[in-house]
Structures are given as C-alpha cells and as structure tokens.
MDAnalysis code that builds the backbone (N, CA, C; Angstrom):
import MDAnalysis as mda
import numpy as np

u = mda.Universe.empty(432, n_residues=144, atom_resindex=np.repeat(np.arange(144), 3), trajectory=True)
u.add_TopologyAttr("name", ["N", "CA", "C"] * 144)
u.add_TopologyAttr("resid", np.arange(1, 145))
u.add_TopologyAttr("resname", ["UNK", "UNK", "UNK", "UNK", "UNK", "UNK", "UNK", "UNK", "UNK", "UNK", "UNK", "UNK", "UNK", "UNK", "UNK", "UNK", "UNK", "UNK", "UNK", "UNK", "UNK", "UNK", "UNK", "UNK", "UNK", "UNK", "UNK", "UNK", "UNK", "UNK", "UNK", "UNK", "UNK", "UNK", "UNK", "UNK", "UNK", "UNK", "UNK", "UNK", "UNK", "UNK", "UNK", "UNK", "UNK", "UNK", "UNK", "UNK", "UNK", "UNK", "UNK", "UNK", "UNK", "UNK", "UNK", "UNK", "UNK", "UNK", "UNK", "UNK", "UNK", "UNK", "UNK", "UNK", "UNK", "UNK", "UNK", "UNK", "UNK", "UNK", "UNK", "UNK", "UNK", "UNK", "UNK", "UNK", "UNK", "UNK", "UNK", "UNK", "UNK", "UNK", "UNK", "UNK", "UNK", "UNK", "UNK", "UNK", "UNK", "UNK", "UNK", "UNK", "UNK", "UNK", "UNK", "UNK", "UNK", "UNK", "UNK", "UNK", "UNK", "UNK", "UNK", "UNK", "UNK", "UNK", "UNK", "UNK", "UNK", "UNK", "UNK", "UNK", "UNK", "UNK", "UNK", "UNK", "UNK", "UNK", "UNK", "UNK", "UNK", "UNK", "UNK", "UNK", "UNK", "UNK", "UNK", "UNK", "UNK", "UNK", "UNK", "UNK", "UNK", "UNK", "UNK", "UNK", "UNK", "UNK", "UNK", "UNK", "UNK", "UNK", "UNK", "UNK"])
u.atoms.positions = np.array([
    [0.843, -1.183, 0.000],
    [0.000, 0.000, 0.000],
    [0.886, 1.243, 0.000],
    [0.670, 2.170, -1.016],
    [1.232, 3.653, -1.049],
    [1.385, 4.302, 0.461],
    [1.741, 4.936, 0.829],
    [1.866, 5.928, 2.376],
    [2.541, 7.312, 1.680],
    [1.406, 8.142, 2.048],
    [2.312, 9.073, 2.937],
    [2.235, 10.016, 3.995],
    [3.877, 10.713, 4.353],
    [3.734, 11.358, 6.032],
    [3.538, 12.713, 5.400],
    [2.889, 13.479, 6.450],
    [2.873, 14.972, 6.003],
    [3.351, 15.310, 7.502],
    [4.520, 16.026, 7.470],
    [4.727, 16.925, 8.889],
    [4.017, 18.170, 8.842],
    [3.051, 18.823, 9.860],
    [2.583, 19.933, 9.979],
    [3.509, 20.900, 11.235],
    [4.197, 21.459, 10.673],
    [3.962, 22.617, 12.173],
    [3.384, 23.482, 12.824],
    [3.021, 23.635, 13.860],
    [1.408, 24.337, 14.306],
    [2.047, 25.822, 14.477],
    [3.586, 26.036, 14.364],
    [3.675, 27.147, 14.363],
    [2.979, 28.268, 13.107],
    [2.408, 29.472, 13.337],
    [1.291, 30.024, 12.124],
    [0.568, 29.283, 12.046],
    [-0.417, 28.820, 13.357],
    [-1.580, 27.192, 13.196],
    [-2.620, 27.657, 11.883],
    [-2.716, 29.142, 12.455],
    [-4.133, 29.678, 11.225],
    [-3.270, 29.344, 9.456],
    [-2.395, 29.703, 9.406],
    [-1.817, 29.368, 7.743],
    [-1.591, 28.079, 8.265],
    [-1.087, 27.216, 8.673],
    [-0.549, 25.554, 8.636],
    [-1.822, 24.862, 8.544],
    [-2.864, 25.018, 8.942],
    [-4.257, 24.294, 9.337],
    [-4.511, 24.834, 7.679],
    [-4.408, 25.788, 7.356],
    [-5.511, 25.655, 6.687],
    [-4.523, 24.886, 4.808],
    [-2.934, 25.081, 5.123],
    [-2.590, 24.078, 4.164],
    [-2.727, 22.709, 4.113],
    [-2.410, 22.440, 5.319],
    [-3.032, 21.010, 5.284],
    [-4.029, 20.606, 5.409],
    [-5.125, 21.453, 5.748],
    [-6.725, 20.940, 4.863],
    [-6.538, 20.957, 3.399],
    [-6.090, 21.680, 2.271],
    [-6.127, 21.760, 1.051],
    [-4.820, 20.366, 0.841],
    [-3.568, 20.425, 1.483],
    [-3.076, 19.173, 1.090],
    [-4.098, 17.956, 1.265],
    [-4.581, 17.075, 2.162],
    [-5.299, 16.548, 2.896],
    [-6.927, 16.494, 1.370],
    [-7.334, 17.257, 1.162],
    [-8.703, 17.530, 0.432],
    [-7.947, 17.519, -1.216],
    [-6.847, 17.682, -1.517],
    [-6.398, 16.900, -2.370],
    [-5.605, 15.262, -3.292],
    [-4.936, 14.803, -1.886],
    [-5.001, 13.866, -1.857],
    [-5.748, 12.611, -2.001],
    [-7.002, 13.294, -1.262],
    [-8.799, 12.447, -0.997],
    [-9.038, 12.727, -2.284],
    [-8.795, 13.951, -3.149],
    [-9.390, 13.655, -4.721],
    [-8.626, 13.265, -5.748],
    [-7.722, 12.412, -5.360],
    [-6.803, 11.853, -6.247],
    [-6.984, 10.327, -5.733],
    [-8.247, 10.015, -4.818],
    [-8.344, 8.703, -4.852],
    [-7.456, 8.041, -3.320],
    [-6.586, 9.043, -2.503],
    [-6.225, 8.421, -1.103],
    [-6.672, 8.058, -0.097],
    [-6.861, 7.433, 0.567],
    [-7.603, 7.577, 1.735],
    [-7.118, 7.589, 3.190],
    [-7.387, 8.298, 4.235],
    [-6.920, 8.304, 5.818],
    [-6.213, 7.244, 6.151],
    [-5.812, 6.158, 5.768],
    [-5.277, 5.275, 6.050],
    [-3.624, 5.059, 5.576],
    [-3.842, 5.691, 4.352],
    [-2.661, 6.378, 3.648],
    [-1.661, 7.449, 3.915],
    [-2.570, 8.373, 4.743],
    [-1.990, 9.491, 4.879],
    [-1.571, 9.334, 6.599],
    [-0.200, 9.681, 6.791],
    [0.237, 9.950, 8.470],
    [0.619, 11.387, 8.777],
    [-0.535, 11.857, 9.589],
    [-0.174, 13.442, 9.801],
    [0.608, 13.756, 10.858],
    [1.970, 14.000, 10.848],
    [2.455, 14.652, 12.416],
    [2.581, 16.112, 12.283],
    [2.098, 16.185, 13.859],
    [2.296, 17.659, 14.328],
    [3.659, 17.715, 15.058],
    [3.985, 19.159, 14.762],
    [5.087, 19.179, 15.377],
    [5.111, 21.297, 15.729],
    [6.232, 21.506, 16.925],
    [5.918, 22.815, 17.313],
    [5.995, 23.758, 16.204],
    [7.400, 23.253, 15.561],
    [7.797, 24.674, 14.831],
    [8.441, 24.038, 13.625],
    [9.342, 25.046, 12.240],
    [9.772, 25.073, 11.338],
    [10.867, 24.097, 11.529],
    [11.804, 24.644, 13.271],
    [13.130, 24.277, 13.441],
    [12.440, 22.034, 13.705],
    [11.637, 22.512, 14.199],
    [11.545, 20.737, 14.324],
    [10.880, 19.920, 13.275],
    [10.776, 20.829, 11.969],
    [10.527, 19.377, 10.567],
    [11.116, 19.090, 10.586],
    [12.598, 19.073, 10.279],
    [13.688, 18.159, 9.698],
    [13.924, 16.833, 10.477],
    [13.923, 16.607, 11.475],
    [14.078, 16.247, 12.478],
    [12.693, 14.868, 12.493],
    [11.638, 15.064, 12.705],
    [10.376, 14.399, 12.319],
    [10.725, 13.797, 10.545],
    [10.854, 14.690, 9.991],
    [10.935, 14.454, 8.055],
    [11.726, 13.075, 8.381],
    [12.797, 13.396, 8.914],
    [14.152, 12.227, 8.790],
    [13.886, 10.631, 9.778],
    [13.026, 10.949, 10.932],
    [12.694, 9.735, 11.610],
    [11.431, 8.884, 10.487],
    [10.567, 9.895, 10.031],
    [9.822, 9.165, 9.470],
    [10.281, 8.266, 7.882],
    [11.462, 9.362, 7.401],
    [11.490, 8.599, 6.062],
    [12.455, 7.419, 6.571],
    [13.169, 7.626, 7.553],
    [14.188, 6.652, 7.773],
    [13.118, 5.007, 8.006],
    [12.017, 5.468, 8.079],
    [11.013, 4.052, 8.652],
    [11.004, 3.125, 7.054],
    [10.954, 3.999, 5.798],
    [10.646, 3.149, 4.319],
    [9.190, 2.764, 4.403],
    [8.081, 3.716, 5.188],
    [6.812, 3.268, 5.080],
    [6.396, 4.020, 4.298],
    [6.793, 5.311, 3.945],
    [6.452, 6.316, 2.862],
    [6.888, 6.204, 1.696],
    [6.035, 6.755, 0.923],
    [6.579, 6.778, -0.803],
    [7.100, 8.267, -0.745],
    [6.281, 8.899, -0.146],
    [7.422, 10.614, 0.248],
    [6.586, 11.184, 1.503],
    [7.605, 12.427, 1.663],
    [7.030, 13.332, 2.786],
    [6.874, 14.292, 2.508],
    [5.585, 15.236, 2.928],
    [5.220, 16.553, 2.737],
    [5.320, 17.304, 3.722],
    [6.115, 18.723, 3.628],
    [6.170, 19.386, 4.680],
    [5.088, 20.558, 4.373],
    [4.958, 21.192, 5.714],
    [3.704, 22.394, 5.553],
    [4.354, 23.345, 6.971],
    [4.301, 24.725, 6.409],
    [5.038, 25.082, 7.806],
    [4.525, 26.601, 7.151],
    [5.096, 27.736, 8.020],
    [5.098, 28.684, 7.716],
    [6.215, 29.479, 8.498],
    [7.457, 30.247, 7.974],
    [8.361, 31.031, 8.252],
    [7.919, 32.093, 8.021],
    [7.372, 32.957, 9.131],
    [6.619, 34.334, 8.588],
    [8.408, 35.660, 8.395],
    [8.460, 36.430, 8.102],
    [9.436, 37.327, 8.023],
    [9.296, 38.114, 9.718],
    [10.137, 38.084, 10.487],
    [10.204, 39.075, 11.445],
    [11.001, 40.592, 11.364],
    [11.241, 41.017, 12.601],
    [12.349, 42.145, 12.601],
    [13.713, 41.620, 12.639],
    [13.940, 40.504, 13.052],
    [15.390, 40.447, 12.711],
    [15.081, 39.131, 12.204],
    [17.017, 38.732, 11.794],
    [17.014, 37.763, 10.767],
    [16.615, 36.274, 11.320],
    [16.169, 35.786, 12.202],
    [16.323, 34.632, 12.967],
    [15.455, 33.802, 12.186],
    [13.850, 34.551, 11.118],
    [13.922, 33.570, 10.161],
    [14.586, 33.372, 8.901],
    [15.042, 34.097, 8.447],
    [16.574, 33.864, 7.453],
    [16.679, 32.573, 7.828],
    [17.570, 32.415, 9.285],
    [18.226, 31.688, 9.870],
    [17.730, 30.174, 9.359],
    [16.913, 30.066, 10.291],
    [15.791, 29.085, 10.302],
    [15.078, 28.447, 8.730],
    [14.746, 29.995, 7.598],
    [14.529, 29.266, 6.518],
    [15.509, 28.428, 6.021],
    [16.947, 28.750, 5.976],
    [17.731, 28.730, 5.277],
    [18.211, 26.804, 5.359],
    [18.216, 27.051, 7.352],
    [18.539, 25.889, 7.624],
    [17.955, 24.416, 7.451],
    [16.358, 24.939, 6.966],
    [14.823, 24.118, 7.577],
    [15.386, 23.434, 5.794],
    [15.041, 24.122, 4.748],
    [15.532, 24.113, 3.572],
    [17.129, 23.178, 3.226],
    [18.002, 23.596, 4.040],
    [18.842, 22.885, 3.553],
    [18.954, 21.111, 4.372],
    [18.377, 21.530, 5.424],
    [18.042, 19.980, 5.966],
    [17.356, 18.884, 5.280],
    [16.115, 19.350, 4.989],
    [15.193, 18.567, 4.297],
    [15.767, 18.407, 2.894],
    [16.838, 19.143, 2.369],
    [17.609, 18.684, 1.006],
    [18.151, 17.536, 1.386],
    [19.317, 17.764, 2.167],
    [19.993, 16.399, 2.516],
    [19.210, 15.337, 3.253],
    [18.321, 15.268, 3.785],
    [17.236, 14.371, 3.772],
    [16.476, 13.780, 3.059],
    [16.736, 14.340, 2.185],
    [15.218, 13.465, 0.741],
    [16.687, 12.900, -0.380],
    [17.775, 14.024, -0.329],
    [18.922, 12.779, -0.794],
    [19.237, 11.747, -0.101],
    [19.660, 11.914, 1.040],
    [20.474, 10.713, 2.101],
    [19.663, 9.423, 1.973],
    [17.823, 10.012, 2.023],
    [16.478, 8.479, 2.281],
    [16.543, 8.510, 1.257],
    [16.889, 8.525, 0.284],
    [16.193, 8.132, -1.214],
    [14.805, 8.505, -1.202],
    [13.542, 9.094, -0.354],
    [12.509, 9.428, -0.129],
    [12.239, 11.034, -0.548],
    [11.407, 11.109, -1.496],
    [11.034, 12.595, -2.112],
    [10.587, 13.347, -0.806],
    [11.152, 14.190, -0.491],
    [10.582, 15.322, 0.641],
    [10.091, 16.666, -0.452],
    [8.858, 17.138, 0.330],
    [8.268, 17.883, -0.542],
    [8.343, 19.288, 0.512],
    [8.339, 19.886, -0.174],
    [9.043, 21.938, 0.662],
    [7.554, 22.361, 0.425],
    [6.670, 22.051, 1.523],
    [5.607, 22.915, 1.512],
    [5.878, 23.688, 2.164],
    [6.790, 24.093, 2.786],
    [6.906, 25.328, 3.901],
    [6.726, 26.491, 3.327],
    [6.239, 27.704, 3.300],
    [6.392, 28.564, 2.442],
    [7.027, 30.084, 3.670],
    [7.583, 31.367, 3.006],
    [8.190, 31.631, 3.649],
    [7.771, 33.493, 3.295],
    [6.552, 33.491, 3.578],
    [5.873, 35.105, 2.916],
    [6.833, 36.147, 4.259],
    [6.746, 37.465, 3.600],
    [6.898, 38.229, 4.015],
    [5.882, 38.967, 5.359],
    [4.541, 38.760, 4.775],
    [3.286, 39.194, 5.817],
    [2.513, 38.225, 5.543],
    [2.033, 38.399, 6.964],
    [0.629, 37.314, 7.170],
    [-0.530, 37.635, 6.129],
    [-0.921, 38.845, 5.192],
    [-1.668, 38.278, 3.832],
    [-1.152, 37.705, 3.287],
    [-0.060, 37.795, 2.809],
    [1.033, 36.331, 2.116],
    [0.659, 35.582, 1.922],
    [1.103, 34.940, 3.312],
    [1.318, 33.648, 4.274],
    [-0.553, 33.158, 3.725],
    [-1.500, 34.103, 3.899],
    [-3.015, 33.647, 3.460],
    [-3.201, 33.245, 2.502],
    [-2.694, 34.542, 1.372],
    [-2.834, 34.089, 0.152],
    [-2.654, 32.492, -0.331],
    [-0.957, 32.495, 0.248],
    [-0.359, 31.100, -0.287],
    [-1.558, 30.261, 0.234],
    [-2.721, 30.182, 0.812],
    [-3.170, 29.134, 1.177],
    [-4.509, 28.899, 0.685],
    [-4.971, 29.417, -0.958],
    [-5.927, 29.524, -1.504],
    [-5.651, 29.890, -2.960],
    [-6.481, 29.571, -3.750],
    [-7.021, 30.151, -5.210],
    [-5.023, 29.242, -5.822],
    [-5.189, 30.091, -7.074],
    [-3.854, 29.938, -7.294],
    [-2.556, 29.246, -7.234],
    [-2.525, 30.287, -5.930],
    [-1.187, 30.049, -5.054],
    [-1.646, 28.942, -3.858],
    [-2.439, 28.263, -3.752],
    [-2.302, 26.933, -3.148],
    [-1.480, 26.486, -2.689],
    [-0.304, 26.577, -1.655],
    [0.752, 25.973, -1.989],
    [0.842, 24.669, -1.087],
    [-0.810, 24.234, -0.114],
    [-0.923, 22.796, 0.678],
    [-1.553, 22.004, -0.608],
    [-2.277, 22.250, -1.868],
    [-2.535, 21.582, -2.998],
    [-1.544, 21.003, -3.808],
    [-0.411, 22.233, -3.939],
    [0.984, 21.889, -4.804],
    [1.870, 20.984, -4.030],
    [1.783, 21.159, -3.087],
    [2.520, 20.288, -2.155],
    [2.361, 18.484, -2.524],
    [0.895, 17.870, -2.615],
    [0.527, 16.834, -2.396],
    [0.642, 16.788, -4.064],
    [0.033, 17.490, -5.144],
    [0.437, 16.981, -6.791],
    [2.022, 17.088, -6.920],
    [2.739, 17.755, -5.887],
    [4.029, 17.197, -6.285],
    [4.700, 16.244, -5.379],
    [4.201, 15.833, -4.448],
    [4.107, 14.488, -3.984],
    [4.086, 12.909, -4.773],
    [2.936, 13.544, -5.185],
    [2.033, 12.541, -6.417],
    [2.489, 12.449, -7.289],
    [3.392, 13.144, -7.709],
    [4.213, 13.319, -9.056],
    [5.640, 12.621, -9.256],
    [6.200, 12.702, -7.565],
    [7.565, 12.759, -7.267],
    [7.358, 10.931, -6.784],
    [6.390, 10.603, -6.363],
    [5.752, 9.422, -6.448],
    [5.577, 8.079, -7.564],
    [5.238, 8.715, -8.417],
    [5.182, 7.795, -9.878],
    [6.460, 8.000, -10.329],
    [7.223, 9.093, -10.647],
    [8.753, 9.705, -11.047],
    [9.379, 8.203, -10.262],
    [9.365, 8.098, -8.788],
    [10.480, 7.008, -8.593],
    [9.921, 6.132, -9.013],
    [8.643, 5.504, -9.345],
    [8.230, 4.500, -9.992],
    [8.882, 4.116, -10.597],
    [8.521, 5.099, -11.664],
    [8.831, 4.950, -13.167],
    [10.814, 4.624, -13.048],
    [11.419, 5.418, -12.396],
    [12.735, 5.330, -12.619],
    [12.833, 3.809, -12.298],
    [12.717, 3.103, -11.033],
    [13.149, 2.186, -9.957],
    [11.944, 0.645, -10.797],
    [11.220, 1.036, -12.754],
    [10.869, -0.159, -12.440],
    [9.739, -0.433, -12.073],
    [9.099, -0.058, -11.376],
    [7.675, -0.445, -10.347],
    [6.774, -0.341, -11.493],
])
C-alpha cells in the first residue's frame, strides 16, 4: 500500500491548518484515503527536519510533505531558520532516497502567508500533486 507522512507545524496554526486541509482535500481527490496518509504535528519550522528524517528513515512512505510557515520578522532569525529548515530537508530526501516535498512557504506578511493558502497560489494543494508526481517519477525510474 502507497503511504504518505505529512509533517505539519502548528507554528502560524491559522496558515498551517488551513494548508493542510487543502493538502489533505487533495489527496482524498486523487483517490487516497486516511489510512494512507500519516499526519504529524510538530511545534515549529526548526523541528521538521528532524520528524521528516525519523519518518522517512522508517521506508513506510513513498514521500514526505512538509507544511510550515516562516513568517518574516524584525530580525534575521527567520533567514536563519529558513535557510537551515531548507537545507536539511535537502539532505534528507537525498540521504532516504525518499522525495521530501518543501511545503513550507516563507511570505513576508501574514496576507502572504493567506494568500499562499488559496485560489492559485495553493501551496498545501501543490505540495501533495508534487508528492504525487515525485511518487510515480520514482516509480517509473526504480521499475515499479
């Protein structure tokens, strides 16, 4: 059976909740069902990588979706944090052989941060079709 994990961080719960309802409500229309999908919560940005890497290290997933939100502050500490959250989950989806998917998105202001989470700019929808995508891709490479 297909799996996959989606890490949520509840940090920005109002933008994170409402990407992973649209990840979550896309998945279900591509035919997945709750049984498929493993949702962890987790506090913040700094603790996906960390969750991403225990779960792919399990080989129960076909990939992982992240959903987070790095809002812009007054100083650089999310720089920091994007930069690092980003380069973790790189060397993580290389190291597992497991597609990690960068739903985190990283707006400047909380309309942003909204926007990204509707019409368009969807970016808990894009998350799961490039899941789905990155999904058949190892298929197709590995054979299956």
């Amino acid at each position: 059976m297909k799996r996959v994990a989606i890490v949520k961080s509840r940090f920005n719960e109002e933008v994170t909740s409402r990407l992973l309802a649209s990840c979550l409500k896309t998945f279900k229309s591509e035919g997945w069902t709750d049984s498929q999908l493993k949702v962890v919560e987790v506090p913040g940005g700094w603790e996906i990588p960390w969750a991403v890497q225990e779960l792919a290290k399990t080989n129960l997933y076909q990939a992982v979706v992240t959903l987070g939100c790095v809002l812009k502050g007054q100083t650089p500490q999310n720089d920091h944090l994007a930069r690092s959250l980003v380069a973790s989950l790189h060397r993580i989806s290389l190291d597992t052989r497991i597609p990690v998917i960068l739903g985190v998105i990283t707006p400047n202001t909380e309309g942003q941060a909204m926007a990204r989470t509707k019409g368009k700019m969807d970016r808990g929808q894009e998350a799961a079709l490039a899941a789905l995508e990155m999904i058949a891709l190892k298929e197709e490479l590995r054979g299956s």
